[in-house]
C-alpha positions as CSV (number, residue, x, y, z in Angstrom):
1,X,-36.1,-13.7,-16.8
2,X,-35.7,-12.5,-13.2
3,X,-32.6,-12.9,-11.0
4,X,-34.1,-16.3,-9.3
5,X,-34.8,-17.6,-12.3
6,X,-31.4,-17.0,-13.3
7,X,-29.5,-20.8,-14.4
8,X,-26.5,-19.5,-11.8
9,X,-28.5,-18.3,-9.0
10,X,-30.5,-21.5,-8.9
11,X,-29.2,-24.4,-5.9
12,X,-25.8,-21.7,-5.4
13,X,-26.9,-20.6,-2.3
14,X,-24.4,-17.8,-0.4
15,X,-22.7,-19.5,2.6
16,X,-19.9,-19.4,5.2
17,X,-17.7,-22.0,2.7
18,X,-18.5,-19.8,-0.3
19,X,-18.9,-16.2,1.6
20,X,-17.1,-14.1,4.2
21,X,-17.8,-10.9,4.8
22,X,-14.5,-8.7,3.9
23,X,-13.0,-6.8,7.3
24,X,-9.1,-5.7,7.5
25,X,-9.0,-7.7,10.7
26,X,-8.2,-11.1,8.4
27,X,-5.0,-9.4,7.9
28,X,-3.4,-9.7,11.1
29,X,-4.9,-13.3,11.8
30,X,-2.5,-14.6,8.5
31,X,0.2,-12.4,9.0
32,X,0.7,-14.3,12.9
33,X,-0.2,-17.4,11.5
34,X,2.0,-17.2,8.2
35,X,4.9,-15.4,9.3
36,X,4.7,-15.5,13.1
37,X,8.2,-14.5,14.3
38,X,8.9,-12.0,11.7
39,X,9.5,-8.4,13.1
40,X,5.8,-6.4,13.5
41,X,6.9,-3.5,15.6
42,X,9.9,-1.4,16.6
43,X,9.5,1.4,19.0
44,X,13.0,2.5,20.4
45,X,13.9,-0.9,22.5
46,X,10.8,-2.8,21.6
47,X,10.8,-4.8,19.1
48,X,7.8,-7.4,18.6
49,X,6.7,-10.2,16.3
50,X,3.8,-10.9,14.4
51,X,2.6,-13.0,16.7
52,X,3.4,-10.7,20.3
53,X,1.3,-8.5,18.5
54,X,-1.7,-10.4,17.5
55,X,-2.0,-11.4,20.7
56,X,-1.9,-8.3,22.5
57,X,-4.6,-7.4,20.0
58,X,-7.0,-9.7,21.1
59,X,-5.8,-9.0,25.3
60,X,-7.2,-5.6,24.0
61,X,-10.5,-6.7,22.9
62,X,-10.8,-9.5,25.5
63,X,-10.3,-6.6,28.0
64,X,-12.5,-4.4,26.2
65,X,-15.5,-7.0,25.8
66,X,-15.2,-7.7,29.8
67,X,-16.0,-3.7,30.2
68,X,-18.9,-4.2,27.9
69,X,-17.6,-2.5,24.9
70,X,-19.5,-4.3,21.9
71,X,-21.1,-3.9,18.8
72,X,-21.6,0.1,17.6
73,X,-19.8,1.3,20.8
74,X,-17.5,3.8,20.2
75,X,-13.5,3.7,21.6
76,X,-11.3,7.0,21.2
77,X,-7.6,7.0,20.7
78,X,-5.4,10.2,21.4
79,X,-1.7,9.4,21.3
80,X,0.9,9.7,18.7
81,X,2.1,6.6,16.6
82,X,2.9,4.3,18.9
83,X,2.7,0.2,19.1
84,X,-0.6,0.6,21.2
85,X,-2.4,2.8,18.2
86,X,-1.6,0.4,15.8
87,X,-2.9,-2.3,18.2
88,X,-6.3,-0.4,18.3
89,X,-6.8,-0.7,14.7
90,X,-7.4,-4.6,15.4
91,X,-8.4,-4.8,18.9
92,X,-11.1,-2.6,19.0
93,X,-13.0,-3.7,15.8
94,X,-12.0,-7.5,17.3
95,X,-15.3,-6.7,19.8
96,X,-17.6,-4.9,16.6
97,X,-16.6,-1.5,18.3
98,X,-15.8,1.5,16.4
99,X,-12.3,2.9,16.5
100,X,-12.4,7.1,16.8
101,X,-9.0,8.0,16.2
102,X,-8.2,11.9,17.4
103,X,-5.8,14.7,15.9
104,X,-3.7,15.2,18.2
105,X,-3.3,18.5,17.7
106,X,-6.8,19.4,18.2
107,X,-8.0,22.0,21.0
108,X,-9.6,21.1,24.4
109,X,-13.2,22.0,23.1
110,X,-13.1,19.8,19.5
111,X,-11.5,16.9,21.6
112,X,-14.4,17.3,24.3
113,X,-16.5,17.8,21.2
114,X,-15.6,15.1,18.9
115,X,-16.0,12.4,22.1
116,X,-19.4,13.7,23.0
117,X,-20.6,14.2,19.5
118,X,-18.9,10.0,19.1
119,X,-20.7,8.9,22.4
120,X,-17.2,7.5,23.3
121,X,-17.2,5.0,25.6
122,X,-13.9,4.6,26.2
123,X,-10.6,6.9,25.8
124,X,-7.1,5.4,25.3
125,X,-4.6,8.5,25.7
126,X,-1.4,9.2,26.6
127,X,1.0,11.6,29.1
128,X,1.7,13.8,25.9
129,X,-1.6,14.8,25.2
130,X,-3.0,15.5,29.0
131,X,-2.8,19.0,28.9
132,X,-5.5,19.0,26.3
133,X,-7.1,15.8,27.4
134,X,-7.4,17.2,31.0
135,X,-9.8,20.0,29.6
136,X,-11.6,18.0,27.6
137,X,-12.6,15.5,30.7
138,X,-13.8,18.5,32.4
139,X,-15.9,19.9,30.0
140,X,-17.7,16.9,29.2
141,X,-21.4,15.5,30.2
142,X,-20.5,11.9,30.9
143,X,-16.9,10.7,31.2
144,X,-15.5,8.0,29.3
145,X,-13.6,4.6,30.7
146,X,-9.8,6.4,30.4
147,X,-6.9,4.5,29.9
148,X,-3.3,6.0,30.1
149,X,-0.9,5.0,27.8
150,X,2.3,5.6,30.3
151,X,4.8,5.5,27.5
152,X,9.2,5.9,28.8
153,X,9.9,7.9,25.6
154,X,8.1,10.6,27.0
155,X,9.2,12.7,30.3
156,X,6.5,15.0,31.6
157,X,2.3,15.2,31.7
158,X,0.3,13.2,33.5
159,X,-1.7,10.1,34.2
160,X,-5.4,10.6,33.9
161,X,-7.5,7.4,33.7
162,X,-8.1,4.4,36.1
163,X,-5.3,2.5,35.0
164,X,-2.5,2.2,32.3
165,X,-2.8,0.1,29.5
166,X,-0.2,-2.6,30.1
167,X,-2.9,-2.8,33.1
168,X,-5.8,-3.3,31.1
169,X,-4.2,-6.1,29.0
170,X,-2.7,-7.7,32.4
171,X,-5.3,-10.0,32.9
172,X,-7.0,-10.4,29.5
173,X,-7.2,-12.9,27.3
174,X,-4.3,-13.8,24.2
175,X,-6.4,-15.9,22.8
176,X,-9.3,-14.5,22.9
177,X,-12.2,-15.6,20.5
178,X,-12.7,-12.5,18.3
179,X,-15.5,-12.2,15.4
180,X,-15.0,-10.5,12.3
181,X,-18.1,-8.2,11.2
182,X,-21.5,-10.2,10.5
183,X,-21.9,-7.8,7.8
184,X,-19.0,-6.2,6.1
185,X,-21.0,-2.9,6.1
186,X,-20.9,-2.5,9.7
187,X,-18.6,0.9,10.7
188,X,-15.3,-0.2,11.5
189,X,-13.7,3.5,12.3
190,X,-14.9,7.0,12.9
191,X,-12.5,10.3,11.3
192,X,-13.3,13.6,11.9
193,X,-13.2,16.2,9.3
194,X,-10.6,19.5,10.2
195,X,-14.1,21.7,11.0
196,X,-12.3,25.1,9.7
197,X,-15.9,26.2,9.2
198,X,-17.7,25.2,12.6
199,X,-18.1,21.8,14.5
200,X,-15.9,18.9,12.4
201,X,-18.1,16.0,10.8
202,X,-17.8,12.2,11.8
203,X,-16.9,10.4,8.7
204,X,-18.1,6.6,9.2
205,X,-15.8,3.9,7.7
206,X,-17.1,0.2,6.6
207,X,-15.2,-2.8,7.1
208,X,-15.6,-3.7,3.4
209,X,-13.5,-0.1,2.4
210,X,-10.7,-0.4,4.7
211,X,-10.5,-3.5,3.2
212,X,-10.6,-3.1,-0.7
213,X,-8.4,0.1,0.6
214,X,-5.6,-1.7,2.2
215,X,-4.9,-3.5,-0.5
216,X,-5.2,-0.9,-2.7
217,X,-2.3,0.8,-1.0
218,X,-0.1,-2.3,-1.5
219,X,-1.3,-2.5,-5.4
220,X,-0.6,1.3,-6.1
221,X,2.7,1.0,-4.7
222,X,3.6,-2.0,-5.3
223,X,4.7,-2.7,-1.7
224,X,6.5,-6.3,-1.4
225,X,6.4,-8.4,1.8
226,X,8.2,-7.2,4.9
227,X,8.1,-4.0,3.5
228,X,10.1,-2.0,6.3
229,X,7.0,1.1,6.8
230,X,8.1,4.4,8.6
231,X,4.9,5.5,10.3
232,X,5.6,9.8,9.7
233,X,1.9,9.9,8.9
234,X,-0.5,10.8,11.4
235,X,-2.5,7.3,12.6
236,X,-5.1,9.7,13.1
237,X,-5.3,11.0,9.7
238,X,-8.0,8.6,8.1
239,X,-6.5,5.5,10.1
240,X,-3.1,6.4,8.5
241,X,-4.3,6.3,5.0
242,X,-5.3,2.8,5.9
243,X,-2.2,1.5,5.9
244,X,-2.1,0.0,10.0
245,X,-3.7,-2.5,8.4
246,X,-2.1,-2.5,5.0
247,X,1.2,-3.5,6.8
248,X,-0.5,-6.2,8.1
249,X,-1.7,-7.5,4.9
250,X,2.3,-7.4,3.5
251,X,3.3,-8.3,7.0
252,X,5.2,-5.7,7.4
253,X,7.7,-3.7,9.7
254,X,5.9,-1.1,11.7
255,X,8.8,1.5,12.4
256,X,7.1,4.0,15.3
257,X,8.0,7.8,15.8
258,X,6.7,10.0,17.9
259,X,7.3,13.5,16.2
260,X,8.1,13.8,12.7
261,X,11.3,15.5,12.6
262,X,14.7,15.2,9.9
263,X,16.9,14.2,12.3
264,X,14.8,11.0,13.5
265,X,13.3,10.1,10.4
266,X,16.2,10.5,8.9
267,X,18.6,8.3,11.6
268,X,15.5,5.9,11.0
269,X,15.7,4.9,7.6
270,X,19.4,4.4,8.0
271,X,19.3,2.2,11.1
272,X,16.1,0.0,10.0
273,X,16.7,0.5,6.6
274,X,13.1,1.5,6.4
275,X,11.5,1.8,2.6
276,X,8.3,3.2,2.9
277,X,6.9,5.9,4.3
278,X,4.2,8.5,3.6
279,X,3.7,11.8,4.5
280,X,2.3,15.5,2.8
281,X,4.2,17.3,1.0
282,X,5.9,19.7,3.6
283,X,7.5,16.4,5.1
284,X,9.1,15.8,1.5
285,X,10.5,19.8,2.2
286,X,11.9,18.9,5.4
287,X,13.8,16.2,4.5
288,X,15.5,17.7,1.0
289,X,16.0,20.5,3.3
290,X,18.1,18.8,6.1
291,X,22.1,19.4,6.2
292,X,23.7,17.2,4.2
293,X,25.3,15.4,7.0
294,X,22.2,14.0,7.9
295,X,21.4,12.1,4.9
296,X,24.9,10.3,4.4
297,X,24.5,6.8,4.9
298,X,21.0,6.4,3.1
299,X,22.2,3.8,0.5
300,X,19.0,1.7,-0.3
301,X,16.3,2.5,-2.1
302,X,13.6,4.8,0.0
303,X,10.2,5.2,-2.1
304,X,7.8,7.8,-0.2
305,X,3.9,8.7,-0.9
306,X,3.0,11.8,-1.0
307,X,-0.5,13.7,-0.7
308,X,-2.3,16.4,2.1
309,X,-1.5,18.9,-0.8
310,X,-0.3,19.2,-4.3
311,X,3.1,18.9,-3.9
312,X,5.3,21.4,-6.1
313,X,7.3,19.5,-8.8
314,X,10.0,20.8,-7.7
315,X,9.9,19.7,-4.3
316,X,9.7,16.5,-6.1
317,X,12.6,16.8,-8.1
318,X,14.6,17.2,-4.7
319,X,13.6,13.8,-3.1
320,X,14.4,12.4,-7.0
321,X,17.7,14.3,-6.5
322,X,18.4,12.5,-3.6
323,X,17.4,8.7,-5.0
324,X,14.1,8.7,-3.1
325,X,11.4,7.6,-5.5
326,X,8.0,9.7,-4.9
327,X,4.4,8.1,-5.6
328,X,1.6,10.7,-6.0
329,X,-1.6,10.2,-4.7
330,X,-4.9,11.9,-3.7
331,X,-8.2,11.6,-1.7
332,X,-9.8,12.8,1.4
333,X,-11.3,11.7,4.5
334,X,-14.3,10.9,3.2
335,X,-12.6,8.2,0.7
336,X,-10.4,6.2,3.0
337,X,-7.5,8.3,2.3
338,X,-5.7,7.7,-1.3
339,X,-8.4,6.8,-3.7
340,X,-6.4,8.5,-7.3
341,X,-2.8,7.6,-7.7
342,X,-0.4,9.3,-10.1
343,X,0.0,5.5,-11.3
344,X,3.7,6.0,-13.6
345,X,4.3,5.5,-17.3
346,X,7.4,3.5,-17.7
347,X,7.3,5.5,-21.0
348,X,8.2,8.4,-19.2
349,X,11.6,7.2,-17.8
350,X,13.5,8.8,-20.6
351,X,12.1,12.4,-20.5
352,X,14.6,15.3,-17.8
353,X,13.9,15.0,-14.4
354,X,12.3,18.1,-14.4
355,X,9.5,17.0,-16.9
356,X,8.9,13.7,-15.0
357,X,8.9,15.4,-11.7
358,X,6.1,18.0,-13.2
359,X,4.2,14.6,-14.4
360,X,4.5,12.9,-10.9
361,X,3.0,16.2,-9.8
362,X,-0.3,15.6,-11.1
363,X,-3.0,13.7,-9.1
364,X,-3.4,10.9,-11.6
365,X,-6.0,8.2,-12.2
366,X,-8.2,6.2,-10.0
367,X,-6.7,3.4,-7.8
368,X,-7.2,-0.5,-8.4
369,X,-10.4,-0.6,-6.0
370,X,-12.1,2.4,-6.7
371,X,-14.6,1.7,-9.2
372,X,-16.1,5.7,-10.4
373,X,-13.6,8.8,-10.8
374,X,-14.5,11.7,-13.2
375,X,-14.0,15.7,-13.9
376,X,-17.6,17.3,-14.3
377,X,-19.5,20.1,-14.5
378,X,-21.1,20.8,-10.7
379,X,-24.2,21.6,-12.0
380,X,-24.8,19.3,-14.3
381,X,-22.4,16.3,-13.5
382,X,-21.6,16.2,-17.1
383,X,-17.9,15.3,-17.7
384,X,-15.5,18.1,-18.8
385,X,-13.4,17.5,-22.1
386,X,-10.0,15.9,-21.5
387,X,-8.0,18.9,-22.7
388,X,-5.7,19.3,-20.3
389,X,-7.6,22.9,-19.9
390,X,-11.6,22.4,-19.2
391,X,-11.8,22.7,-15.3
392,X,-14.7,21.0,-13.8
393,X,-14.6,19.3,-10.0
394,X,-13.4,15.8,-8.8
395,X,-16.6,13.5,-8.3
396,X,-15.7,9.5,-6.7
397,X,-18.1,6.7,-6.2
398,X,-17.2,3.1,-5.2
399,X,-16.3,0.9,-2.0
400,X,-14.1,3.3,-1.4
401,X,-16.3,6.1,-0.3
402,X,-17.7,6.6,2.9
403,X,-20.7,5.3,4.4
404,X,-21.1,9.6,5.3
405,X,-21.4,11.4,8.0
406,X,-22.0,10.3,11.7
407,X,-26.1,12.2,12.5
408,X,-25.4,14.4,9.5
409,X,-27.8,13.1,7.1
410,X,-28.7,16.3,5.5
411,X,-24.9,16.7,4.9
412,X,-24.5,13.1,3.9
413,X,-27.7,13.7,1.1
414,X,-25.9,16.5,-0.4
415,X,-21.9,15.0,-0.6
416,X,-23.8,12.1,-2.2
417,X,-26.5,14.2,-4.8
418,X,-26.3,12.5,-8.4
419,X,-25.0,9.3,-7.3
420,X,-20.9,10.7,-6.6
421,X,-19.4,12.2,-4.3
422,X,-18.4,15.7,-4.5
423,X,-14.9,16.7,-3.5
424,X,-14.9,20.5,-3.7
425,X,-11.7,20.1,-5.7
426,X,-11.5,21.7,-9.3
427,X,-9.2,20.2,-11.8
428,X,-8.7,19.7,-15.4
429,X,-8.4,16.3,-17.2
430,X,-5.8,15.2,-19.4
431,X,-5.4,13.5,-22.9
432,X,-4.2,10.6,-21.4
433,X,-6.9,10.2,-18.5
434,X,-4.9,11.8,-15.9
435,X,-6.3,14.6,-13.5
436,X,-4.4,17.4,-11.8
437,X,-6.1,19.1,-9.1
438,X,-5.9,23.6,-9.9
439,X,-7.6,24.1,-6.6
440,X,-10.1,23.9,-3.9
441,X,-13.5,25.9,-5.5
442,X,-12.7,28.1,-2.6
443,X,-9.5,29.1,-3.2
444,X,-9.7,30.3,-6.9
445,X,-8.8,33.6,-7.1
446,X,-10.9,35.9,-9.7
447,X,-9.0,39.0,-10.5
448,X,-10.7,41.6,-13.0
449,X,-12.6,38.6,-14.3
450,X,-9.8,36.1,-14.8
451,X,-9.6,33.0,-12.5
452,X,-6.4,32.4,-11.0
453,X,-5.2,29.0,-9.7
454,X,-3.1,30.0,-6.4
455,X,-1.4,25.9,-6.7
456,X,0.0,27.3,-10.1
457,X,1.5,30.7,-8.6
458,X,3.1,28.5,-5.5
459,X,4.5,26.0,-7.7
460,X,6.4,29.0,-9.3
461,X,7.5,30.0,-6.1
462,X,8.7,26.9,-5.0
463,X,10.7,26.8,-8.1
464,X,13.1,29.7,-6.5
465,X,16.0,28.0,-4.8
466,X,15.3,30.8,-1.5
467,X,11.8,29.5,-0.9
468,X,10.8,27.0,1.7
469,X,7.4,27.1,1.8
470,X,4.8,29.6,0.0
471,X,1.2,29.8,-0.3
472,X,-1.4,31.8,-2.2
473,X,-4.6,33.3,-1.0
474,X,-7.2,35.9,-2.6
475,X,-6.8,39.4,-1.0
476,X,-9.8,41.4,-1.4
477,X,-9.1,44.8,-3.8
478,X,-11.3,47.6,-5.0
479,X,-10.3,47.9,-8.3
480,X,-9.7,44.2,-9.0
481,X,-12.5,42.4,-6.9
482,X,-8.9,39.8,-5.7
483,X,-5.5,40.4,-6.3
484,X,-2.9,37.0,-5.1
485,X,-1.1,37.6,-1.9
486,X,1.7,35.4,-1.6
487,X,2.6,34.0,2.2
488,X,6.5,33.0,2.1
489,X,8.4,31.2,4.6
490,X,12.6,31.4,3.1
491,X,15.0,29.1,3.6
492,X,17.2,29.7,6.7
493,X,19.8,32.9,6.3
494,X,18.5,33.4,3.3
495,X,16.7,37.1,2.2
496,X,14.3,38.4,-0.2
497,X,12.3,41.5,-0.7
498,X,8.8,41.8,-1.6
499,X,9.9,43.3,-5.2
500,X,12.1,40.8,-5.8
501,X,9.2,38.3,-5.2
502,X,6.9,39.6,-7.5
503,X,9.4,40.3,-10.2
504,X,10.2,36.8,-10.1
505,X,6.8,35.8,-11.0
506,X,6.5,38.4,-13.4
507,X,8.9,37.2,-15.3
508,X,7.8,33.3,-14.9
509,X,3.6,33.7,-15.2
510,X,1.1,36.3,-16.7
511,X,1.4,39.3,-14.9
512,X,-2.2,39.6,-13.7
513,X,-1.4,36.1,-12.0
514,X,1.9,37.1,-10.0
515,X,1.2,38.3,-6.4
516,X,0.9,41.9,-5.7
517,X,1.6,41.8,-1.9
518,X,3.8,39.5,-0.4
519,X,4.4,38.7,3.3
520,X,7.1,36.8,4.7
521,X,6.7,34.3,7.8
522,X,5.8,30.8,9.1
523,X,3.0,29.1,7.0
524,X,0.2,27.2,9.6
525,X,-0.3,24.1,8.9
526,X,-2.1,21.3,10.3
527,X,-0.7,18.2,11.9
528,X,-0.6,16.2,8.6
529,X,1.0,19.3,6.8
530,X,-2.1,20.8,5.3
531,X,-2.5,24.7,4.7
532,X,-4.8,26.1,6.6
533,X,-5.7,28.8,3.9
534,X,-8.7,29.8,5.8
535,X,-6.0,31.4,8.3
536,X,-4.4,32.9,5.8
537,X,-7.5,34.8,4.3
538,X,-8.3,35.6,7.5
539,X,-4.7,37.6,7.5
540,X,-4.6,38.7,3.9
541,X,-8.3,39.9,4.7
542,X,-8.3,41.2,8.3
543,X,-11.6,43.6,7.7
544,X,-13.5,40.7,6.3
């Protein structure tokens, strides 16, 4: 029997009172309609309502539609989390445009390269970034519509485009007649890749995933209504993890900051009694690290998602230490953001602190809305035992997976090869399903033979009470083929030597696995608190 012939598919036909296609932009329609006057956004004295902000949403696409800015046309944002980024995550898509958020931290030639590569059409930017923004104008072809963000919490830079952007929205439309996607497969955002190994790729977001993965961010965490959401994660960084418009789905309190330090994150969650926030696991570090004077006051209960980079358990342990409760979870760009959460086992609630926090530090199982997650062989896609010791890489498929890479589809072909989607990530697989990442493919160290996972040796070294921040990279060695050289950043005033570094480790891992050189200074990272490792072999392996 075929599918038409099918008793249910006969006289059931697919329409608009049966069908809509699924967009994120549904989200902030009910929360204005369903809880109108509830608190949206604070930024310093602003404070708006669901509804303020639903309708400056659709002044933002009423102005952008009277520019022309449609279906498939691209509109960049460079500024840090403030109310009008969040805006763009509904205003833009409001006109079938494509949002192209930008790392702020990005050079003159990526930005100029990312908005060429992006055909942007339009730039919304802001007086902290125009020292890099400026460049980028000049170096490109054809110049994009600029607006200016002209923001009072910043003193300094310049104005660059034709007007600000309470000018844009001056004379547009509140109520302006926005349509969601006529298919939910229609791009909805744009997110570059870091590009530590040439020009970064354009990964292309659906409507449908920043859906299914907005909610899936509410599900995982169990985030309630109102939840009070501290935005220290980069918008930029795969639209936030998703969550602008998972806040809209809970209705939820946007709490802006424009540079994530202790001191204001800290002062934040005491005066808005924020809940949530996100961040990697170096933001985790700086707050556990702050003087105690700076955390009194914090008497509610703070939960905090972690990810970027496997966070050391006993980084976690800290935040625990402190009554913060830490959710685990992993992905990339290319799925949305979170797609495995280290989902807890209520039977673990008995065990030492010590032995939940190295539980929470694995990567965990797949989230509610992704449908394929599985440790295989590369080669042969064939799943790896789940001993807890078989290493094999990450492979994802589901709505939560890209739709791939913006005119890259030699590059798309191969992420996708087999019917996955190959993470570069190696990790073993547990008895009890869960996953825990032992490194990037690149950044296994093979000494005399013997692989050596650098995430095991700098979850030792974050063990030691004088350690900040550590990394591991392969140094090149003529006897060996590698060796591990250990980056370390200590804690302030406090002092180690080299010797006492590796003795350390000696005493706490095999010894072919403890670092042989050590150097002590300040780890790069990116602006969402990723190693860059590639710098790192670069200076562990300056002849190379």
């Amino acid at each position: 029997m075929s599918a038409a012939d099918n008793i249910y598919n006969r006289d059931l036909p697919q329409v608009p009172a049966n069908y809509a296609p699924l967009s994120p932009l549904t989200f902030i329609e009910r929360a204005a309609t369903v809880f109108p006057d509830k608190l949206a956004v604070v930024h310093g004295e602003v404070r708006r309502t669901w509804s303020e902000t639903y309708a400056r949403c659709r002044r933002l696409a009423s102005a952008l539609s009277k520019r022309g800015i449609g279906l498939g046309d691209t509109v960049a944002v460079m500024c840090p989390n403030l109310p009008e980024h969040f805006e763009a995550h509904f205003g833009v898509p409001m006109v079938g445009a494509v949002l192209n958020s930008i790392n702020t931290r990005l050079d003159a030639r990526a930005v100029a390269f990312i908005m060429q590569h992006s055909e942007a059409k339009v730039l919304i930017t802001e007086r902290e970034m125009s020292p890099i923004v400026s460049v980028a104008l000049a170096r490109m072809q054809v110049r994009p519509l600029v607006i200016d963000i002209d923001d009072p919490s910043f003193e300094g830079g310049e104005l660059l485009g034709e007007m600000t952007y309470e000018e844009f929205l001056a004379n547009a439309d509140p109520n302006f007649a926005w349509q969601g996607p006529a298919d939910e497969w229609n791009a909805i955002s744009l997110n570059y890749t870091s590009g530590t190994t040439g020009d970064p790729k354009g990964v292309v977001y659906h409507h449908r995933g920043a859906y299914l993965n907005a909610v899936s961010n509410a599900l995982s965490w169990s985030m309630p209504n109102h939840a009070i959401y501290l935005w220290t994660l980069p918008m930029f960084h795969c639209n936030g993890w998703c969550f602008p418009w998972t806040i809209a789905a809970v209705a939820g309190v946007n709490v802006c900051l424009r540079q994530v330090r202790a001191p204001a994150i800290l002062d934040l969650i005491r005066k808005e009694r924020v809940d949530h926030l996100c961040g990697a696991p170096i933001v985790l570090s700086m707050i556990t690290n702050a003087p105690a004077p700076l955390k009194e006051g914090i008497d509610h209960q703070v939960r905090i998602m972690t990810a970027g980079a496997p966070p050391p358990a006993a980084v976690i342990q800290g935040m625990e230490e402190m009554g913060f409760d830490v959710t685990h979870v992993y992905g990339l760009t290319e799925t949305y953001g979170p797609c495995v959460v280290c989902a807890w086992n209520h039977d673990w609630d008995d065990k030492p602190i010590e032995e939940r926090s190295r539980m929470k530090s694995r990567q965990g199982v797949r989230v509610p809305m992704q449908e394929g997650l599985m440790v295989a062989n590369p080669v042969t896609l064939v799943p790896v035992p789940q001993d807890g010791e078989s290493m094999g890489e990450i492979f994802m498929r589901g709505n939560i997976v890209m739709k791939g890479y913006l005119k890259n589809p030699k590059t798309t072909e191969a992420a996708f090869e087999g019917g996955w989607f190959r993470s570069g990530d190696l990790a073993v697989w547990h008895p009890d399903g869960y996953l825990e990442i032992k490194d990037r493919s690149k950044d296994i160290i093979i000494s005399g033979g013997e692989n050596i996972s650098s995430i095991e040796v700098e979850n030792t070294l974050f063990e030691h009470p004088l350690i900040q921040d550590a990394a591991v990279v392969a140094k090149r060695d003529v006897k060996w083929g590698e060796i591990p050289c250990a980056f370390i950043t200590l804690k302030p005033g406090a002092e180690m030597t080299e010797q006492e570094v590796i003795a350390y480790c000696r005493e706490r891992l095999a010894h072919f696995k403890a670092p042989r050189v050590v150097v002590f200074q300040t780890l790069p990272r990116t602006s969402t608190g990723k190693l860059q490792k590639y710098l790192l072999r670069q200076l562990a392996n300056p002849e190379v």
